[in-house]
MARNUTI-81324 format. One record per residue: residue in three letters; residue number from 1; x, y, z of N, C-alpha, C, CB in turn. Coordinates in Angstrom, 2 decimals, decimal comma. Glycine has a CB too. Example, Ala and Ser with C-alpha at 12.3 -4.5 7.8 and 13.67 -1.06 7.14 Angstrom:
<rs>
+------+------+---------+---------+---------+---------+---------+---------+---------+---------+---------+---------+---------+---------+
! tiba ! pati !     n_x !     n_y !     n_z !    ca_x !    ca_y !    ca_z !     c_x !     c_y !     c_z !    cb_x !    cb_y !    cb_z !
+------+------+---------+---------+---------+---------+---------+---------+---------+---------+---------+---------+---------+---------+
!  ALA !    1 !   13,19 !   -5,69 !    7,80 !   12,30 !   -4,50 !    7,80 !   13,20 !   -3,30 !    7,80 !   11,31 !   -4,47 !    9,05 !
!  SER !    2 !   12,85 !   -2,25 !    7,08 !   13,67 !   -1,06 !    7,14 !   12,90 !    0,03 !    7,87 !   14,08 !   -0,60 !    5,72 !
+------+------+---------+---------+---------+---------+---------+---------+---------+---------+---------+---------+---------+---------+
</rs>
This chain:
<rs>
+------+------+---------+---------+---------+---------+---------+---------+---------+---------+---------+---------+---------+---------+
! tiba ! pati !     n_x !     n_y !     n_z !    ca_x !    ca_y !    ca_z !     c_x !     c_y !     c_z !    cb_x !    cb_y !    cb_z !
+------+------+---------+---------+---------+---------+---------+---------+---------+---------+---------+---------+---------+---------+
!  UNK !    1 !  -27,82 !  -22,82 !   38,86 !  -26,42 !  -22,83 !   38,48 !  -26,26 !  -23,30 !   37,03 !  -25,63 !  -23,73 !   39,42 !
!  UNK !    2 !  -27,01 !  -24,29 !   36,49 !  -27,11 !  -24,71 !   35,37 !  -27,50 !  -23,87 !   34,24 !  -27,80 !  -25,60 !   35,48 !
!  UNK !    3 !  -28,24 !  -23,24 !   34,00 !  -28,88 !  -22,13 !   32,97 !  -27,71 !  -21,00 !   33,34 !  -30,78 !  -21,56 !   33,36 !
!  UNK !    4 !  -26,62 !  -20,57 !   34,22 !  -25,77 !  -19,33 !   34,43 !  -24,65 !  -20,23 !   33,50 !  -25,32 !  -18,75 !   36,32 !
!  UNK !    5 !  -23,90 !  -21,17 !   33,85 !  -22,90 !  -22,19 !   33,00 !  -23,64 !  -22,11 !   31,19 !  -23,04 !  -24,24 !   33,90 !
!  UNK !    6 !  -25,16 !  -21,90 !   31,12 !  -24,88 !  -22,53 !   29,60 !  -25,12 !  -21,17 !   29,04 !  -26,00 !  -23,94 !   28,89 !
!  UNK !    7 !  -25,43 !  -20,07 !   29,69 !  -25,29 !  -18,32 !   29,35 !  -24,11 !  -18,39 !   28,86 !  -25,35 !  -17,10 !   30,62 !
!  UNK !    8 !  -23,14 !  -18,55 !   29,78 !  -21,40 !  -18,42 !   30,20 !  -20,97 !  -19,12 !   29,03 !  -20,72 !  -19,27 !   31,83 !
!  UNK !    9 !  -21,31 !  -20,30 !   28,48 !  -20,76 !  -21,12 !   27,19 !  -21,29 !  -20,73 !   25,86 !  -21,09 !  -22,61 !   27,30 !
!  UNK !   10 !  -22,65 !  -20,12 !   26,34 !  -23,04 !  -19,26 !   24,71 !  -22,21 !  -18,35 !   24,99 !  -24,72 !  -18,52 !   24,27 !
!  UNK !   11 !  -22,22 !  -17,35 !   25,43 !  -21,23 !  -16,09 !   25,76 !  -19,91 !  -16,57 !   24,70 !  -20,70 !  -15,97 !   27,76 !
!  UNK !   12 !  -19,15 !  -17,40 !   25,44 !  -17,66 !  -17,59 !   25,11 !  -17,61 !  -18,06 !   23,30 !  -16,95 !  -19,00 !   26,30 !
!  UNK !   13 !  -18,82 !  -18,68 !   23,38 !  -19,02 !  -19,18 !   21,87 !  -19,36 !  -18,30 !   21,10 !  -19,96 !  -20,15 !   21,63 !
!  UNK !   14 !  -20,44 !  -17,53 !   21,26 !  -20,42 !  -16,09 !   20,60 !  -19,08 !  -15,20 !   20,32 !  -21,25 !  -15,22 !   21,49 !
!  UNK !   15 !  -18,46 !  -14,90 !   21,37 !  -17,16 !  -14,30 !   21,19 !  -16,13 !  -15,06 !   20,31 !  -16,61 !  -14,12 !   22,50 !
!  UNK !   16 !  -16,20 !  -16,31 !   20,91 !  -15,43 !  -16,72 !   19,33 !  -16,13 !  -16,42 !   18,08 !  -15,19 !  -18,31 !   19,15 !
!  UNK !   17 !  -17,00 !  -16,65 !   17,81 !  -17,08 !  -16,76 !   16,42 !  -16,93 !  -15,54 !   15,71 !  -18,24 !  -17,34 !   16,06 !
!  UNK !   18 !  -17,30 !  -14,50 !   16,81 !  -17,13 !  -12,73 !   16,32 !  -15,41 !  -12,86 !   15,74 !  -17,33 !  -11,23 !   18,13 !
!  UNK !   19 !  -14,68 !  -13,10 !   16,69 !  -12,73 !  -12,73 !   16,26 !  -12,78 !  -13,91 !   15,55 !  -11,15 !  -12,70 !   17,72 !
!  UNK !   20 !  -12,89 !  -15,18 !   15,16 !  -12,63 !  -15,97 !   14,16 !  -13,20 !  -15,12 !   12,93 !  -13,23 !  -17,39 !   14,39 !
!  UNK !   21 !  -13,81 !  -14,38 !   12,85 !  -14,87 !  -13,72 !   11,49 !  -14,02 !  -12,60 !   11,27 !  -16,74 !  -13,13 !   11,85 !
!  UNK !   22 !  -13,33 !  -11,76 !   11,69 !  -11,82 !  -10,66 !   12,13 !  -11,08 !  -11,03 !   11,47 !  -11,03 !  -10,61 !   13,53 !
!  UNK !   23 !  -10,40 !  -12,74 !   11,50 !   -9,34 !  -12,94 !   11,25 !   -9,45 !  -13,76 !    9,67 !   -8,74 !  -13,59 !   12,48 !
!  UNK !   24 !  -10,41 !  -13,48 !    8,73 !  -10,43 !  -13,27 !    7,53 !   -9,18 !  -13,14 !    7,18 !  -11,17 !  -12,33 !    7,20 !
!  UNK !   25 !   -8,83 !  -13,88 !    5,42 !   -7,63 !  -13,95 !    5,04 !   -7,85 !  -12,40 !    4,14 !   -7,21 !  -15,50 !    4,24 !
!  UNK !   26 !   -6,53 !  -11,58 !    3,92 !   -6,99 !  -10,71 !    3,42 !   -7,13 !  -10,76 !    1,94 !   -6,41 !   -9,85 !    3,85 !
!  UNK !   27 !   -7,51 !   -9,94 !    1,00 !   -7,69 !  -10,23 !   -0,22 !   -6,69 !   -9,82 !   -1,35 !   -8,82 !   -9,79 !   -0,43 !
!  UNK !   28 !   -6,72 !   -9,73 !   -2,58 !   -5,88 !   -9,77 !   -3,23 !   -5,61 !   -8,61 !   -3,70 !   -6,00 !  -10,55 !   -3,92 !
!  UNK !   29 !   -7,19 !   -7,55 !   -3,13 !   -7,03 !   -5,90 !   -3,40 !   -7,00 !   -5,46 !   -2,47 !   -7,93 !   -5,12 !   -4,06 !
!  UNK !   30 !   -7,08 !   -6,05 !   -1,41 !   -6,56 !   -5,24 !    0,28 !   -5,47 !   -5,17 !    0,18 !   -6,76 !   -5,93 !    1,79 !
!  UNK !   31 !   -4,17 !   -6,28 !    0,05 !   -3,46 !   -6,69 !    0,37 !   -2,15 !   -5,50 !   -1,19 !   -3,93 !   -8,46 !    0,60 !
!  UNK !   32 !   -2,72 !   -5,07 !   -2,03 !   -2,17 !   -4,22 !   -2,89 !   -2,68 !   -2,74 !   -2,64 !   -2,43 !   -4,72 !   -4,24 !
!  UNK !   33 !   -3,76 !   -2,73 !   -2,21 !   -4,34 !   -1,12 !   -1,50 !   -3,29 !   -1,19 !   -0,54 !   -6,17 !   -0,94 !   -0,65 !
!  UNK !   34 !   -3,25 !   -2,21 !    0,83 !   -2,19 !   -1,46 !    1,91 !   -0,96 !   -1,02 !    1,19 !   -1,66 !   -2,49 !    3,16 !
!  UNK !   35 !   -0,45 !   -2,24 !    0,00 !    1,17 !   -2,08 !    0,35 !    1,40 !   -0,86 !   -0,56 !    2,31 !   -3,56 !   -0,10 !
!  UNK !   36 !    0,09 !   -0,33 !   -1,59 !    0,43 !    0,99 !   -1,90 !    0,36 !    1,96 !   -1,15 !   -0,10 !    1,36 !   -2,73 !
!  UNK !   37 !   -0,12 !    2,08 !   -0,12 !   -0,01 !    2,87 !    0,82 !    1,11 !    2,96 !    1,41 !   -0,79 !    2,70 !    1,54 !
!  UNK !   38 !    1,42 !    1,89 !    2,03 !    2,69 !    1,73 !    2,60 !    4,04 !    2,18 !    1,69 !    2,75 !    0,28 !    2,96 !
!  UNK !   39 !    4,28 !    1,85 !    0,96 !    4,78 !    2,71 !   -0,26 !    4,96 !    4,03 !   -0,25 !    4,02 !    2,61 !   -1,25 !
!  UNK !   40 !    3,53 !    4,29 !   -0,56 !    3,52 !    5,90 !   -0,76 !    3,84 !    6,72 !    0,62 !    1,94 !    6,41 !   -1,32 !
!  UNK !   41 !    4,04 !    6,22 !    1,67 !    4,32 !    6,87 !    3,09 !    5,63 !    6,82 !    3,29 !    3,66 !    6,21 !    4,29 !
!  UNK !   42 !    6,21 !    5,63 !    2,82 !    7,30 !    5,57 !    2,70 !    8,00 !    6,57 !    2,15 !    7,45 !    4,69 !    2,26 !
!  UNK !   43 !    7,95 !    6,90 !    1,02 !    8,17 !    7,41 !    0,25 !    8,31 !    9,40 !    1,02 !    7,09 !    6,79 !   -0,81 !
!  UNK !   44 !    7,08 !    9,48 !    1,04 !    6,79 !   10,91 !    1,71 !    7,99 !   11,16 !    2,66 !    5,28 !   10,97 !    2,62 !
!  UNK !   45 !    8,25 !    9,72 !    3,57 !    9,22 !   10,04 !    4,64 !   10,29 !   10,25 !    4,21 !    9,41 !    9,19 !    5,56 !
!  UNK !   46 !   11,29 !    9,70 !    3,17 !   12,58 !    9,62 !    2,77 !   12,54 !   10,99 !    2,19 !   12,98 !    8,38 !    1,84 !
!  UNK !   47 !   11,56 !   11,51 !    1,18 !   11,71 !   13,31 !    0,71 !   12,43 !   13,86 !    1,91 !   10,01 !   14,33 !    0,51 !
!  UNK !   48 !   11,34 !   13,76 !    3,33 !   11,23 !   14,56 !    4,06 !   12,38 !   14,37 !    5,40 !    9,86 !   14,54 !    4,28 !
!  UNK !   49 !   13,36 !   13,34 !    5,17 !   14,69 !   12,83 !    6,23 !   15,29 !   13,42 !    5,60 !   15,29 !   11,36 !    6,54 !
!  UNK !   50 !   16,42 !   14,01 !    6,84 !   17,42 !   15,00 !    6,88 !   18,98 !   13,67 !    6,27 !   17,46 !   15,88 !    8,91 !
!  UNK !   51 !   18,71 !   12,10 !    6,48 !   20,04 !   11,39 !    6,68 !   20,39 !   11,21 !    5,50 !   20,09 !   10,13 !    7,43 !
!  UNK !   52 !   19,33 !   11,21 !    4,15 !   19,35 !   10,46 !    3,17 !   20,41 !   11,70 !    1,99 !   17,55 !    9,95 !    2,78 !
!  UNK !   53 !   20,74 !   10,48 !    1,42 !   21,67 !   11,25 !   -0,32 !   21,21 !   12,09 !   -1,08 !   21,96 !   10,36 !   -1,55 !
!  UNK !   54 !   21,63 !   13,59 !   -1,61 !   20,91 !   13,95 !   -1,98 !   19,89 !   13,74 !   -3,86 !   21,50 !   14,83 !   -1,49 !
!  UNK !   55 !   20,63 !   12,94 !   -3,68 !   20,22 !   12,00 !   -5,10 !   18,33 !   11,45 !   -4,94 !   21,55 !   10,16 !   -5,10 !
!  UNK !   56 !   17,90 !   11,53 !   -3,55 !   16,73 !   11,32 !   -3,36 !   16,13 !   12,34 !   -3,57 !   16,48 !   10,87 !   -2,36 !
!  UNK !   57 !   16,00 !   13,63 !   -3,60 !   15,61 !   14,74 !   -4,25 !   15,48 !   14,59 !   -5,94 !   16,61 !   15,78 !   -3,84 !
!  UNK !   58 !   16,00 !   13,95 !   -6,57 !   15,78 !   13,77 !   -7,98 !   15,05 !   12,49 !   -8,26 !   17,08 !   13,79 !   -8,70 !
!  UNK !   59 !   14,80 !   11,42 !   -7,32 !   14,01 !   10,44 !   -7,17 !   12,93 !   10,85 !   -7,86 !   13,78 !   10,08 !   -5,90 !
!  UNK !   60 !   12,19 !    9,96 !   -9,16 !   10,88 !   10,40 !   -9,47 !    9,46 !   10,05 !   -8,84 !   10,80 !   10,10 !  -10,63 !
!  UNK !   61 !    8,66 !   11,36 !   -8,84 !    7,46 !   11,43 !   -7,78 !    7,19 !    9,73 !   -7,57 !    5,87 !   12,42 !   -8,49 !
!  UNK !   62 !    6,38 !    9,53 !   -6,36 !    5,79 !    8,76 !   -5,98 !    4,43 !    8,50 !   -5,22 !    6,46 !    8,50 !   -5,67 !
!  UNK !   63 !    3,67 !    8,77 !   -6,08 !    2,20 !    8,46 !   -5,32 !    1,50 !    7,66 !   -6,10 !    1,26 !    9,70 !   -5,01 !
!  UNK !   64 !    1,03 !    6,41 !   -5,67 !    0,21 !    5,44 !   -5,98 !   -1,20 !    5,47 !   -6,00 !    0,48 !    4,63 !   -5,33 !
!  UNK !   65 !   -1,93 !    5,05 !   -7,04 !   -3,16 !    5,42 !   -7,57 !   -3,26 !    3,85 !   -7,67 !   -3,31 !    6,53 !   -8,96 !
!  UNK !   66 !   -3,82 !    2,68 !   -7,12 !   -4,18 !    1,25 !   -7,76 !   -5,41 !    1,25 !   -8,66 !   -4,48 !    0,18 !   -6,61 !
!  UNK !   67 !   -5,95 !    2,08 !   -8,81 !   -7,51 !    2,06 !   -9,57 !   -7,25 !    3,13 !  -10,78 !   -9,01 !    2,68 !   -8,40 !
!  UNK !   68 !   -5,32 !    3,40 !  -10,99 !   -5,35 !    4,23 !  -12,26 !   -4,25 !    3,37 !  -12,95 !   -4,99 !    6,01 !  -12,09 !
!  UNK !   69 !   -4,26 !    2,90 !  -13,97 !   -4,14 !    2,01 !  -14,71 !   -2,26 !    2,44 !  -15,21 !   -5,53 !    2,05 !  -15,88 !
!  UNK !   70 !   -2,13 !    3,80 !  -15,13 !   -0,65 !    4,54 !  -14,88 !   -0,32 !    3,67 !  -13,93 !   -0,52 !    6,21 !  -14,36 !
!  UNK !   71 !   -0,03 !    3,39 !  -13,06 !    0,22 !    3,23 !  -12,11 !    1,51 !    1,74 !  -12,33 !   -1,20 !    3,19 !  -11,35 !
!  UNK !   72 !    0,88 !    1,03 !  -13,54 !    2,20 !    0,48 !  -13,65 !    3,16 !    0,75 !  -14,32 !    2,20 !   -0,43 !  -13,86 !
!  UNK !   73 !    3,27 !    1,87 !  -14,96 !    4,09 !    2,37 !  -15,71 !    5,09 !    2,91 !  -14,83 !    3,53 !    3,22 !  -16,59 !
!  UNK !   74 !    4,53 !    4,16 !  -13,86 !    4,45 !    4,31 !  -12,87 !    5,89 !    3,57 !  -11,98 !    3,11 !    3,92 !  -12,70 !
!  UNK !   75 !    5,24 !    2,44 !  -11,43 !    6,13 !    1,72 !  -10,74 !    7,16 !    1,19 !  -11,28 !    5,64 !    0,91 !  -10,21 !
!  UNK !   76 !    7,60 !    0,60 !  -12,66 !    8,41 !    0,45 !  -13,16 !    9,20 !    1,24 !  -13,63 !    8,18 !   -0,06 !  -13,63 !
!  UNK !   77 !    8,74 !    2,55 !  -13,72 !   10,06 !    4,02 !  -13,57 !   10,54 !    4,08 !  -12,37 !    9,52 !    5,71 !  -13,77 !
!  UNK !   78 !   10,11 !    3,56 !  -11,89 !   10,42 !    4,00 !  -10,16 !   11,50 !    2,61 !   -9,78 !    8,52 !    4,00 !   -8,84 !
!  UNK !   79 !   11,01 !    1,29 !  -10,19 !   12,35 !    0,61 !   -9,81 !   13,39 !    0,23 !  -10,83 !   12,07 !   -0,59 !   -9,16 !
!  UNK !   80 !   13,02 !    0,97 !  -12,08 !   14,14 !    1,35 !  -13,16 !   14,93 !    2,46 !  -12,83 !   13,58 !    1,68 !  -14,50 !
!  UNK !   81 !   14,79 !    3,57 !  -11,95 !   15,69 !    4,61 !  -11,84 !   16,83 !    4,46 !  -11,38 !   15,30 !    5,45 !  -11,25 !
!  UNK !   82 !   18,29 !    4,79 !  -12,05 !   19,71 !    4,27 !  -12,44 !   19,94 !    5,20 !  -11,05 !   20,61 !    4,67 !  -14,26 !
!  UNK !   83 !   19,59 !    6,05 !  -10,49 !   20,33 !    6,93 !   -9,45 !   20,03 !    6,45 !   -7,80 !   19,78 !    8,58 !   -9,69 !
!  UNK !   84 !   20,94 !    6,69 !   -7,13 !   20,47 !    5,94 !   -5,49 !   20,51 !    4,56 !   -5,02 !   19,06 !    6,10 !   -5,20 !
!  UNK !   85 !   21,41 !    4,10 !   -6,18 !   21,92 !    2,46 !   -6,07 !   22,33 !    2,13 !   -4,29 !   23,66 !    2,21 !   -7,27 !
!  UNK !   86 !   23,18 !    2,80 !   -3,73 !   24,00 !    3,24 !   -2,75 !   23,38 !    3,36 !   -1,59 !   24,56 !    4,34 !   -3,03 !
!  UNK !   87 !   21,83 !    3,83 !   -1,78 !   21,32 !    4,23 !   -0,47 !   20,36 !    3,26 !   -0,60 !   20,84 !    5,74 !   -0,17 !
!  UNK !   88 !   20,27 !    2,78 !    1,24 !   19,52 !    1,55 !    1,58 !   18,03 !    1,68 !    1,30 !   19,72 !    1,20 !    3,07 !
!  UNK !   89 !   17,48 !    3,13 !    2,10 !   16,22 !    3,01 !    2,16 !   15,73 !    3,08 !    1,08 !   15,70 !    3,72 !    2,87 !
!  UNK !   90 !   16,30 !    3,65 !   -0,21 !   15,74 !    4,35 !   -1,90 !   15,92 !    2,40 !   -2,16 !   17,35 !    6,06 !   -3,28 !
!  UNK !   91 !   17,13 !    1,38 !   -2,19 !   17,10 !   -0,21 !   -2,41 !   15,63 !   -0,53 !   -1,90 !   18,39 !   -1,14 !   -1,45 !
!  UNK !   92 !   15,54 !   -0,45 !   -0,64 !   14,25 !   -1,41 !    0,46 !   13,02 !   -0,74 !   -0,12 !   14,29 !   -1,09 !    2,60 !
!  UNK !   93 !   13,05 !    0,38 !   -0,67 !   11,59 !    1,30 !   -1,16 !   11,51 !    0,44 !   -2,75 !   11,91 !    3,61 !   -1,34 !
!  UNK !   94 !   12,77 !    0,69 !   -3,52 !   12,63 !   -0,46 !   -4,55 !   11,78 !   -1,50 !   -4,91 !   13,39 !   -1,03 !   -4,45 !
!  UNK !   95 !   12,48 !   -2,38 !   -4,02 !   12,05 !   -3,61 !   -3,44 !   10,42 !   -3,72 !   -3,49 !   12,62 !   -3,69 !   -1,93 !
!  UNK !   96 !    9,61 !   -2,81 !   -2,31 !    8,60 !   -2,86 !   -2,61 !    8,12 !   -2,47 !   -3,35 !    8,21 !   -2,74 !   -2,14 !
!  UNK !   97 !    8,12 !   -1,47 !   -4,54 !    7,43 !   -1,24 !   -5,55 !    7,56 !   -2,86 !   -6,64 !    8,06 !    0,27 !   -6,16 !
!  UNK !   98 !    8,53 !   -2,82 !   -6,51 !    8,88 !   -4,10 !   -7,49 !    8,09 !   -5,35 !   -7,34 !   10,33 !   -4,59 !   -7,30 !
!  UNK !   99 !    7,52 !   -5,29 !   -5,25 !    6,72 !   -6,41 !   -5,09 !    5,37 !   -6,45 !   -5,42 !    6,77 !   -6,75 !   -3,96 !
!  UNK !  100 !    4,86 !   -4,94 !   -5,69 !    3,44 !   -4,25 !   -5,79 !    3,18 !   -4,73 !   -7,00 !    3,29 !   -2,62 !   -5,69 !
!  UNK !  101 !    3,95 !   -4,22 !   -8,09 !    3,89 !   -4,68 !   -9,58 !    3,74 !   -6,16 !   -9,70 !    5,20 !   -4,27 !  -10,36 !
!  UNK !  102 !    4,88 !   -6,99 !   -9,25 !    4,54 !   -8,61 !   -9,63 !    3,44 !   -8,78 !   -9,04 !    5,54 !   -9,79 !   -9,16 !
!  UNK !  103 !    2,91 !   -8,29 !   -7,81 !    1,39 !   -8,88 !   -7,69 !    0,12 !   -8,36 !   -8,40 !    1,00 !   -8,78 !   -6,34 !
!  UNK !  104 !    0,55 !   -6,99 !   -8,77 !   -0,37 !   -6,86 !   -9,55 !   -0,65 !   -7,20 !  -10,63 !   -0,50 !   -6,14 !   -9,62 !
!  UNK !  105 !    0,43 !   -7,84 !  -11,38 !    0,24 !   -8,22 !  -13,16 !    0,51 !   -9,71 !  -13,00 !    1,56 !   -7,36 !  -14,49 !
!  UNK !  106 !    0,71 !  -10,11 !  -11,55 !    0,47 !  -11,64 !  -11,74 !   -0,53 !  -12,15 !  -11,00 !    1,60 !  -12,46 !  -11,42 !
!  UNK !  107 !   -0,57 !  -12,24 !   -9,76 !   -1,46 !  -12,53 !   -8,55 !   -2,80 !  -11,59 !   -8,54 !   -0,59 !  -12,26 !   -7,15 !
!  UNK !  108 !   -2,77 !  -10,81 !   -9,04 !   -4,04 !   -9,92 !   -9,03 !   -4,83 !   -9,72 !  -10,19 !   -3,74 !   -8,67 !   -8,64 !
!  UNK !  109 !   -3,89 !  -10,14 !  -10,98 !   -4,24 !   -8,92 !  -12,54 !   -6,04 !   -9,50 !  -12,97 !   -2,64 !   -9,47 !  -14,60 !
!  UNK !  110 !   -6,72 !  -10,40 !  -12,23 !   -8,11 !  -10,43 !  -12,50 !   -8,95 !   -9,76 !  -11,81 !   -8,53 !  -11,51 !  -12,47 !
!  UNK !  111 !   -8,32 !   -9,30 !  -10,39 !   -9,17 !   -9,02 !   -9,43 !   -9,12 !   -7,58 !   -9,42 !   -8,88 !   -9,67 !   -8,17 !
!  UNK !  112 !   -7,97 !   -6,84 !  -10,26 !   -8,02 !   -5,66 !  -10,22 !   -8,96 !   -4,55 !  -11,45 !   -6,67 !   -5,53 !  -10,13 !
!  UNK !  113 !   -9,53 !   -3,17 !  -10,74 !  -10,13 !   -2,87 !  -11,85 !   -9,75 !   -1,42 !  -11,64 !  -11,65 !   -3,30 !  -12,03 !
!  UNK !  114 !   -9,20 !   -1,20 !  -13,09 !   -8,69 !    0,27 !  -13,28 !  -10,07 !    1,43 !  -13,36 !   -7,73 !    0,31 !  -14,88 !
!  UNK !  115 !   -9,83 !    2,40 !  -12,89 !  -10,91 !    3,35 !  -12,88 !  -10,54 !    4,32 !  -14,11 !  -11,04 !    4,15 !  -11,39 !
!  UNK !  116 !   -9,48 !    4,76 !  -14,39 !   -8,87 !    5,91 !  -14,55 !   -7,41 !    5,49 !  -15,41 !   -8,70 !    6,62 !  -13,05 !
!  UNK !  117 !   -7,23 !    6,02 !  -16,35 !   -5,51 !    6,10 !  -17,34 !   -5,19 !    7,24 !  -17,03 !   -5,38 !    6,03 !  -19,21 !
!  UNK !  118 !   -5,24 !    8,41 !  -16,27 !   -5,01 !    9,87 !  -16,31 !   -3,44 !    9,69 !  -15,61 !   -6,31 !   10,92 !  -15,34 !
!  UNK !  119 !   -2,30 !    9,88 !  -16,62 !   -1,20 !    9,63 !  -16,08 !   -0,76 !   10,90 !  -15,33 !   -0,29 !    9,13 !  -17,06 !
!  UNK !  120 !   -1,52 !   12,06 !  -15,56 !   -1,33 !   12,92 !  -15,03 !   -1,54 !   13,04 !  -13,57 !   -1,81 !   13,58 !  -15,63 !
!  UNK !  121 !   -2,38 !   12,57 !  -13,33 !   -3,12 !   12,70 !  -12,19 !   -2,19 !   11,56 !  -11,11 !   -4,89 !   12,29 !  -12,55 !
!  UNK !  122 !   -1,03 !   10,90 !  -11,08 !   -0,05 !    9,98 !  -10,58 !    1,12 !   11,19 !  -10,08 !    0,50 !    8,75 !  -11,88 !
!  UNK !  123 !    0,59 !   12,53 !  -11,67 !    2,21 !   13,09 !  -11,20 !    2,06 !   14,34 !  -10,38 !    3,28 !   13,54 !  -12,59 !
!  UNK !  124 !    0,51 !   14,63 !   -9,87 !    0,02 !   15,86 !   -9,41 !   -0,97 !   15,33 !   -8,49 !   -0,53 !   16,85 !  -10,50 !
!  UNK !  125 !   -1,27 !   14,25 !   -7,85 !   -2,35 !   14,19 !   -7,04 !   -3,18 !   14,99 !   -6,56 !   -2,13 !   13,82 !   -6,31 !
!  UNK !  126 !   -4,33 !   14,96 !   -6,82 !   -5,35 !   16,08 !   -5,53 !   -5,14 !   15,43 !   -4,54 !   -7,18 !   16,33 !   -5,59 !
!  UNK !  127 !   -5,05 !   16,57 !   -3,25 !   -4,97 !   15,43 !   -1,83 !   -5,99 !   15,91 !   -1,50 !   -3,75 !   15,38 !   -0,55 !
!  UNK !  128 !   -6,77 !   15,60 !   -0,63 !   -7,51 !   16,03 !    0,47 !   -6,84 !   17,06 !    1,04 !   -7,78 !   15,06 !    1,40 !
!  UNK !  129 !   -8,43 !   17,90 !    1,27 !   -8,10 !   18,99 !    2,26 !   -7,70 !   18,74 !    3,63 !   -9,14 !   19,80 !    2,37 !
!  UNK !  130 !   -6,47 !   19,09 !    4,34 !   -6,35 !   19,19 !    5,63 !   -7,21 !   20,01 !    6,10 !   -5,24 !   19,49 !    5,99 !
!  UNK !  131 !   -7,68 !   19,27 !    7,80 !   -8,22 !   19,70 !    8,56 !   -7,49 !   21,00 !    9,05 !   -8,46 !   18,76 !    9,32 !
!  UNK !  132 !   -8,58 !   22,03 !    9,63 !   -8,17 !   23,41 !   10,32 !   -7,44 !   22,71 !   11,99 !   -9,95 !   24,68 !   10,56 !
!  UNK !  133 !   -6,52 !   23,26 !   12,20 !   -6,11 !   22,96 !   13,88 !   -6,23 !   23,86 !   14,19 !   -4,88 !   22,50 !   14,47 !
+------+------+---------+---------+---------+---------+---------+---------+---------+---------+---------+---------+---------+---------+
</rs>
């Protein structure tokens, strides 16, 4: 019975230490990779909603590049644009670009490393090929 109990307590101890090792704080380029993502999805969705003003149609592009050095130029056209004051989701999309930037030129600006200045390449993305269905 004794050697099954101290299996059973390595066991449980093992398993902790695996999800304590999971719950890593995230980093300062994870944490600007997601929220450009999050961003840029955002973004895709409001083009593509039937509810929104049509003032979001003149909204300038939005796709986030963190490893292209555009990218803050970029974002500060995007929460400088004078049109769509009015509509919530174009405010709350704001918002986060505005939060992307202060972390990047304050909280990050050591940890980040530009790959690329191609401002072009912000206003034309290559995407990946979709898969055949």
């Amino acid at each position: 019975k004794l050697p099954t109990m101290k299996m059973l307590l390595s066991l449980i101890a093992l398993l902790s230490a695996a999800l304590l090792a999971d719950t890593a704080p995230p980093t300062c380029y994870s944490r600007v990779l997601s929220l450009s993502k999050e961003i840029t999805e955002s973004f895709k969705e409001l083009q593509t909603s039937k509810a929104v003003d049509s003032c979001v149609e003149m909204l300038p592009r939005l796709y986030l590049d963190i490893h292209n050095y555009c990218v803050l130029a970029k974002l500060r056209d995007f929460v400088a644009y004078p049109r769509c004051e009015g509509v919530f989701e174009v405010s709350e999309l704001k918002e986060k670009a505005r939060s992307l930037y202060t972390i990047m030129i304050s909280y990050c600006r050591r940890d980040l490393v530009f790959l690329t200045d191609d401002c072009s390449a912000l206003e034309n993305p290559i995407l990946p090929p979709t898969e055949p269905s």
